[in-house]
LOTI-165784 format. One line per 8 residues: for each residue x, y, z of C-alpha. Coordinates in Angstrom, 3 decimals. Each point is the difference from the previous one (the first is absolute). Example, Ala and Ser with C-alpha at 12.3 -4.5 7.8 and 13.67 -1.06 7.14 Angstrom:
2
12.300,-4.500,7.800 | 1.370,3.440,-0.660
//
This chain:
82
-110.752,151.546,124.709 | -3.552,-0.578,0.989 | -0.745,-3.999,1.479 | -3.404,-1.110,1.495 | -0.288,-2.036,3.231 | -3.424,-1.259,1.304 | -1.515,2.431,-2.463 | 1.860,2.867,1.318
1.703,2.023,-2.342 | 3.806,0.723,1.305 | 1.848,3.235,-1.907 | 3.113,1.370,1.174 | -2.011,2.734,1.711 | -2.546,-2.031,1.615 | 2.816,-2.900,0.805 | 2.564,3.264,1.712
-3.085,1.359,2.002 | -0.698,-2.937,1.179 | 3.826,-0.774,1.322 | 0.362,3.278,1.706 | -4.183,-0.697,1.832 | 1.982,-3.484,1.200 | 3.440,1.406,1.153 | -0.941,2.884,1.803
-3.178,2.093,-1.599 | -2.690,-2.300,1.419 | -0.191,1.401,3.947 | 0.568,3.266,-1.137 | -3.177,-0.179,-2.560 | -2.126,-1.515,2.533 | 1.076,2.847,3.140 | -0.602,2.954,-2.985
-3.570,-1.302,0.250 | -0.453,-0.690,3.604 | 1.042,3.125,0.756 | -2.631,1.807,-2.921 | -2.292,-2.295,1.801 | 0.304,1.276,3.005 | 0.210,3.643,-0.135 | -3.572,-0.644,-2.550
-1.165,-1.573,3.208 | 1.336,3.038,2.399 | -2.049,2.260,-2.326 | -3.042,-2.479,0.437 | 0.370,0.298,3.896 | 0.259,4.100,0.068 | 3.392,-0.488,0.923 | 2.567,3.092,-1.161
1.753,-1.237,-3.041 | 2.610,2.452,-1.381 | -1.184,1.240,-3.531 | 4.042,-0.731,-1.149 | -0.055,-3.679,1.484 | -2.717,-0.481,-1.837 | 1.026,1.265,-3.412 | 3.173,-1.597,0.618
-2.060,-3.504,0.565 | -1.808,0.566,-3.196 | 3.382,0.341,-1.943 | 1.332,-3.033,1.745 | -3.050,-2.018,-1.703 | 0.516,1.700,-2.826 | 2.967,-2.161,-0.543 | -0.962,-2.749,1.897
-2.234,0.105,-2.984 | 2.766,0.461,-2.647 | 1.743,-3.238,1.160 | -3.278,-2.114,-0.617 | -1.060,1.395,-3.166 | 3.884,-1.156,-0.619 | -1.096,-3.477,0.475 | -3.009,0.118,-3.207
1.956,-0.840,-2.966 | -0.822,3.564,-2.648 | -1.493,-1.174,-3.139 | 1.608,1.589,-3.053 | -1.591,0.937,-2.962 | -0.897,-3.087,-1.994 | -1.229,-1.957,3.549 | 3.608,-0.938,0.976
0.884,-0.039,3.470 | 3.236,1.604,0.932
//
């Protein structure tokens, strides 16, 4: 079922992904990129960043980026959004 509120287009996908960012997945999102942020900002600095810590914090955006392309309603083929 797909309903619109304030012009915002609510699927099952988008509507679950946004439950599980309320209950618990919000925090956890935002400290995934503080913590990219910061080791960026150690390498800025000349600090010693850890070549693994920092592929792992690429991977951690990497979904942080998965959950918010979660939120964009797909069009199908035809212009449909699902």
């Amino acid at each position: 079922m797909i309903a619109e509120v304030n012009n915002v287009i609510l699927t099952p996908l988008v509507s679950k992904t946004l439950s599980s960012i309320q209950e618990d997945g919000g925090d956890t999102l935002c400290e995934v990129i503080d913590k990219a942020i910061g080791t960026i900002l150690d390498l800025k600095i000349g600090n010693n960043v850890d070549a693994d810590k920092l592929i792992s914090d690429i991977s951690d955006l990497r979904i942080v980026a998965c959950v918010i392309r979660e939120l964009v309603p797909q069009k199908e083929k035809g212009g449909s959004n699902v």
